[in-house]
N, C-alpha and C positions, 0 to 999 in steps of 0.2 A: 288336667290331670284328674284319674278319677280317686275317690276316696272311698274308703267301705267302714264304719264301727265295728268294734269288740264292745260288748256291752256286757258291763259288770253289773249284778243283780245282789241285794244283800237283804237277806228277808229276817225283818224282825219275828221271834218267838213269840207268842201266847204266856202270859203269866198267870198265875191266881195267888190273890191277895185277901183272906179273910174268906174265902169263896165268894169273889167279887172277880169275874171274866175283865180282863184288858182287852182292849179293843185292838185289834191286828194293825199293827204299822203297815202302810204304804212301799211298794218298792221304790228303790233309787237307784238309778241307773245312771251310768258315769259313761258319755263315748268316748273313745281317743279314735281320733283320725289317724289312719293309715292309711300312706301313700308311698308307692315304689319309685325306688333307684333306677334315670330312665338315662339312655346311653345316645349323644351326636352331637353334632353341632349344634351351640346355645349358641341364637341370634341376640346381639346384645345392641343396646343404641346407645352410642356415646355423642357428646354434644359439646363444642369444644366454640372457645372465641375463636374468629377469624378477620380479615381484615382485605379489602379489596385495593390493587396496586396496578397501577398501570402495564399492560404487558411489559411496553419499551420504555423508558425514559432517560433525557440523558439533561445535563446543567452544560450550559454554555458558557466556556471562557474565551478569553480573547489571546491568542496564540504570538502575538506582536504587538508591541507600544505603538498606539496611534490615539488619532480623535475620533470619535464619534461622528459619519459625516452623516447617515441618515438611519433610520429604524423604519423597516415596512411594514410589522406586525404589531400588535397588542396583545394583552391577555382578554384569552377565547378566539386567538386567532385560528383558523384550521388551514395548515399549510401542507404541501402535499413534498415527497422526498426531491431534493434537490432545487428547492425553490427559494429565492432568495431573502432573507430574513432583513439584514442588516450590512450596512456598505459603512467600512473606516478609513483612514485617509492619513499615511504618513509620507510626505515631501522627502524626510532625509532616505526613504525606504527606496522610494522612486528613484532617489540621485544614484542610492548604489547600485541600483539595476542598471541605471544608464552607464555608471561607470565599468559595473563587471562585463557588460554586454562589449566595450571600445576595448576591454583588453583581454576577451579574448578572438574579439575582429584582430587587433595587433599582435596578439602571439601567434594565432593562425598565417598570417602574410609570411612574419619572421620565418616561421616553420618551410613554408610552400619555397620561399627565394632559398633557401639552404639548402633543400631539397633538389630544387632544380640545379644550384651550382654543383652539388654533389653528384648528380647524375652525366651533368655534361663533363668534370674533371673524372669521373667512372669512365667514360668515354674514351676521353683520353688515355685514358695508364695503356688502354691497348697498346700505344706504341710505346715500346718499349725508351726508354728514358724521359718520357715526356713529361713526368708528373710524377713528383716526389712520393714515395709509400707514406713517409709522416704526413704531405699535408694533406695525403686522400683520407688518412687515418682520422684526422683531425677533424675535418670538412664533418664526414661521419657519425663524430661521437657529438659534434654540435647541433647536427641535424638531428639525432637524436633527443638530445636536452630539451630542445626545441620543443618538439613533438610531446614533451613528456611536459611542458610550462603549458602548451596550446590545450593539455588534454585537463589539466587542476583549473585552468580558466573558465573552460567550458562548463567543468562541475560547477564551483564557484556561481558564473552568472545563472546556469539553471537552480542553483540553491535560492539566489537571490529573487530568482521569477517564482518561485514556490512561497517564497514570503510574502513576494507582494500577492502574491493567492488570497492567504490567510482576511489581505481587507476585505474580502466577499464574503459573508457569513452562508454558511444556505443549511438546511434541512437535511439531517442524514437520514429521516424518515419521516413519514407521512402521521403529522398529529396535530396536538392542538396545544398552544401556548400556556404554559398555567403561569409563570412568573413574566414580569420584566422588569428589569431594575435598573435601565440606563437610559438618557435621551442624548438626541445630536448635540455635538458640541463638547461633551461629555470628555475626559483621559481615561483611557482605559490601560494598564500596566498588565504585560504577562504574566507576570509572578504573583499578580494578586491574587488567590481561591480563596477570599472571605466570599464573596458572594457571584453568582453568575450572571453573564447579562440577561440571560435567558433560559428558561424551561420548558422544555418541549416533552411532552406525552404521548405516546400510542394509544387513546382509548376505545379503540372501535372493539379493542378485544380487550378483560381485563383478568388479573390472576389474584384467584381465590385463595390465601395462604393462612396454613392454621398447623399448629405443631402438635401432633397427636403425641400420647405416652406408648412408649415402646412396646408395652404388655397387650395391644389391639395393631400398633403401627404393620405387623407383623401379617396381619392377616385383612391387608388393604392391598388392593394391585391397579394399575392403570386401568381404566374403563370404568372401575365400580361406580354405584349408581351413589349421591350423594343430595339431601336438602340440604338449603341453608336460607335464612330470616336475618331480612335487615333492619337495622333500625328504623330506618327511612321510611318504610313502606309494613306498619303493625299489623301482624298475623299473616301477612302475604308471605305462601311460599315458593321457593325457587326450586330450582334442580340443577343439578349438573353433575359430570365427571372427572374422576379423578386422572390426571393430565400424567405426572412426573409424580417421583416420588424422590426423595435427596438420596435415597441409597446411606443414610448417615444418620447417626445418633449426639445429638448434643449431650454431652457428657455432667454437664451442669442440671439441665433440665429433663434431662430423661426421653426427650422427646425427638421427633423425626418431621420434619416438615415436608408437607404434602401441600400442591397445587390443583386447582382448578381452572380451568380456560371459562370462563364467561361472557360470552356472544353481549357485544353491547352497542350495535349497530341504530339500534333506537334512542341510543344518550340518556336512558335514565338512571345507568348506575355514574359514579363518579368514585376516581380512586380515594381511599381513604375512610372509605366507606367502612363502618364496624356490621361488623354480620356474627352468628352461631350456624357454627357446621354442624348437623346430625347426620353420621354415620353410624352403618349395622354392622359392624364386623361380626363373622364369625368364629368361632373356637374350631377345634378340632373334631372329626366325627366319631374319635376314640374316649371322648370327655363323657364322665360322669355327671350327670346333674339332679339337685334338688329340689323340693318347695324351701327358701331359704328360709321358712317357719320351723324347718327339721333339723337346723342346727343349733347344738345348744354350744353356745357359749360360755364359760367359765374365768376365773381369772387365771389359770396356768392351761389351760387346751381348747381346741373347741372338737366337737365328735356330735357320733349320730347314735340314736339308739336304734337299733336292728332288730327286725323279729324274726326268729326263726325257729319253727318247730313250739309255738308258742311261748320263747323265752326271749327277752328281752337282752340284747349283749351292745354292750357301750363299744363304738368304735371310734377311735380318734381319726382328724380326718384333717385336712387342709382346703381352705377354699380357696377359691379363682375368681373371676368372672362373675357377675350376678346381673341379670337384665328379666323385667317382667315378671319380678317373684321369685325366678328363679335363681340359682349359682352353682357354679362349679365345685365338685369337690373329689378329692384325692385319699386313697386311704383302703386299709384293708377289708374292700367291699365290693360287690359286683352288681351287676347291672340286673335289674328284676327284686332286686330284694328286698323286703319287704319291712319299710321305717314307720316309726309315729313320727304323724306331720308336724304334731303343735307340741311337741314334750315339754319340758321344764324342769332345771338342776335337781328339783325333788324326788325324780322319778330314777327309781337304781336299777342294778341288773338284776336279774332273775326272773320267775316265772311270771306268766304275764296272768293275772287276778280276771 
């Protein structure tokens, strides 16, 4: 921003004392910086904590009471989606399959011999008094039943094969183990969630997460370009962009949480990671901006002093935004007009000296 002086000149008199000549004072010259009211988007950098999270991750519980019969992983293991982690082992689990499995082999047979007599006694009513209407009636409604016993069986023993499932642990994605908390041998209870047998992570990809304040969240959009600095790695900087935005305002905190995708195919970040996001948001390209040395501050307002036409007129004002010196400000003023940069509550309205 450029600046120009008004330069005030105060030239002392000539006296005579006794007819003894005083010597001419010196001029003094006082600048005040002037600088104009300039009008668009203020790029501002805001620098917020942030924290690095595994894309995916999920806590492993055990879905059925069994033991522990073997564990194929560790932590740092890297397993790929569907691969088998961990094998449990319950006998009484296995007996019920065997048993759900024999009964509904038995209700099926029942079903099929009712079926078949009911079809050849069908046969028969053709001729006319051969075969009672009640016991065809009957024959029928038990064939039915049947059918309807052979069909809850059938559920029943596939419910039972879906449990003994559950002893096969495997991978619902491709990552890398960060917990284990159980060995073979081991009881594991369904209903326990104090801790998991396992932890499994996505980190080939990880997400940058940081809750910006509303008053910037605003003028952030998918793509934009973002740094951010980890602890881990002093003065190194990163980059990246902005992925998702929550669409949401925490009402507690003011803030909106925004994501980053961070490529980590090389393993040198790891989730958990503490980092500082630097984002540029911008304002509006209808914003007034200052040097924010040209606001004065007060204890009931803060305002600008305005020059115009060589007079100095106080105008109250509101700020916004401040990045780089400069800030935003609101108030009965226009864009071009012409302020002192560096004023001071001492300075009042009127003609400008």
């Amino acid at each position: 921003m450029k600046y120009f002086s008004i330069v005030i000149i105060a030239a002392a008199l000539a006296g005579c004392s006794s007819g003894a000549a005083v010597p001419e004072k010196k001029e003094k010259k006082q600048s005040l910086p002037i600088a104009r009211i300039e009008q668009g988007g203020l790029k501002s950098r805001v620098e917020v904590p942030a924290q690095l999270a595994a894309f995916e991750e999920v806590s492993i519980f055990p879905k059925v009471n069994a033991y522990v019969k073997t564990v194929r992983v560790d932590i740092g293991s890297r397993v790929k989606a569907g691969e088998l982690l961990m094998e449990l082992e319950a006998p009484e689990l296995e007996q019920a399959v065997a048993q759900a499995k024999e009964k509904y082999a038995r209700s099926k047979a029942e079903y099929a011999i009712d079926r078949e007599h009911y079809l050849r006694l069908l046969e028969a009513s053709a001729t006319a008094g051969a075969v009672s209407a009640l016991d065809l009636s009957t024959l029928k409604t038990k064939m039915e039943a049947d059918s309807l016993v052979s069909n809850a069986e059938k559920a029943n023993w596939q419910m039972q094969e879906v449990l003994k499932g559950y002893l096969r642990v495997t991978a619902p994605f491709a990552g890398v183990i960060t917990e284990r908390n159980i060995h073979p041998g081991a009881l594991v209870n369904a209903t326990d969630k104090t801790k998991p047998l396992l932890e499994l992570k996505r980190i080939n990809v990880l997400r940058l997460q940081c809750d910006i304040a509303e008053q910037y969240a605003g003028d952030l959009h998918d793509g934009d370009t973002a740094s951010f600095y980890l602890g881990a790695f002093p003065g190194k900087k990163f980059t990246g962009k902005i992925s998702r935005r929550s669409q949401n305002i925490n009402p507690g905190l003011r803030t909106e949480r925004i994501e980053m995708d961070v490529d980590n195919h090389s393993q040198q970040f790891s989730p958990g990671m503490f980092a500082t996001v630097r984002l540029f948001p911008k304002t509006s390209q209808e914003s007034l901006y200052v040097p924010a040395t040209a606001v004065v501050t007060s204890t009931e307002k803060k305002y600008l002093l305005v020059v115009r036409d060589r007079y100095i007129h106080q105008k109250d004002v509101i700020t916004g935004t401040g990045s780089n010196g400069k800030i935003e400000v609101w108030g009965d003023i226009q864009a071009g007009d012409s302020i002192l940069a560096t004023p001071n509550d001492e300075i009042r309205e009127g003609p400008l000296q």
